[in-house]
N, C-alpha and C positions, 0 to 999 in steps of 0.2 A: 473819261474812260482811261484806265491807266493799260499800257502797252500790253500785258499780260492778256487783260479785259478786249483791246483792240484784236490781239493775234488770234485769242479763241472766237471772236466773230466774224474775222475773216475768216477762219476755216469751217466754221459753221456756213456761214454764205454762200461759199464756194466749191463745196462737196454736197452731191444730192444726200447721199448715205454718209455719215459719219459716227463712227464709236469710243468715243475715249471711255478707255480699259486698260485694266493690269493684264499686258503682254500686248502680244497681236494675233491675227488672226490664226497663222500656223502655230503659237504656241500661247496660249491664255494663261498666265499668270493667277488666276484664281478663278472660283468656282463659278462664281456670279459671271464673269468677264468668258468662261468657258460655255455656260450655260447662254449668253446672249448673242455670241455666235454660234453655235448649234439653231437657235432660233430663226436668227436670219437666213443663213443654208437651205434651212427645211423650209422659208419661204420662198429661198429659189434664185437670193443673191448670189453672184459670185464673187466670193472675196477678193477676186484681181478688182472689183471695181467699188466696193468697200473701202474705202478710208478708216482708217485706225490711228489712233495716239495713245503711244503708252505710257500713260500717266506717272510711272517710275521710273522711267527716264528722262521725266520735265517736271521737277517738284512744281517748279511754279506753274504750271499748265493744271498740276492733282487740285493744288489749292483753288485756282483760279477758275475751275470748272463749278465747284460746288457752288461758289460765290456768281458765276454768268446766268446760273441756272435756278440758283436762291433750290437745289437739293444735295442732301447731303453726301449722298455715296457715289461712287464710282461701279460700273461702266453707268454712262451713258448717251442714247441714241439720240445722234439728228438726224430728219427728214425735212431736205427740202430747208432748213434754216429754223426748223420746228424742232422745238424740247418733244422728244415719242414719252421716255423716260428711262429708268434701269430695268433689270432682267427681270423683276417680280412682276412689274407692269407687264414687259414683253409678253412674260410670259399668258398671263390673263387675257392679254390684246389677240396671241399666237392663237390661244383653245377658242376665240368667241368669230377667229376669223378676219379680225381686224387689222390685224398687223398685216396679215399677206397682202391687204388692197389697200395700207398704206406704203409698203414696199415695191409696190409695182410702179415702178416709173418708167 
């Protein structure tokens, strides 16, 4: 596992909630990354306790996410050390109810 590989799975490990996203949580760098915190909110997180990685400020963290996760875009969700996914999932997860009882920790 090359260092880049190791760092993103420490921080996956070691944050119940984690997002790696364009921006952070007070300011979303794009639509999707905007849209997937709005989701979490309305399940009831609170961003102080959210972890965030802004993917444009760690090129090697953008690349190295798509490759940890073997998906191609950015944001996306860990729970618990689990791939959730990006915001289209969320979203779909958010309207069926599932997201919130996987949020709830």
């Amino acid at each position: 596992m090359s260092d880049v590989q190791q760092q993103i799975d420490t921080l996956v490990k070691t944050n119940d909630i984690i997002l790696f996203m364009k921006g952070n949580a007070s300011f979303p760098m794009c639509g999707f990354s905007g849209r997937a915190i709005q989701l979490i909110k309305a399940c009831g997180v609170d961003t102080q306790a959210l972890k965030t990685i802004n993917v444009l400020d760690e090129p090697d963290i953008r690349q190295g996410i798509k490759e940890y996760s073997n998906w191609p875009t950015v944001p996306q969700l860990y729970v618990k050390g689990e791939f959730i996914g990006g915001s289209d999932i969320m979203t779909e997860m958010y309207e069926s109810g599932e997201l919130q009882k996987v949020l709830t920790i």
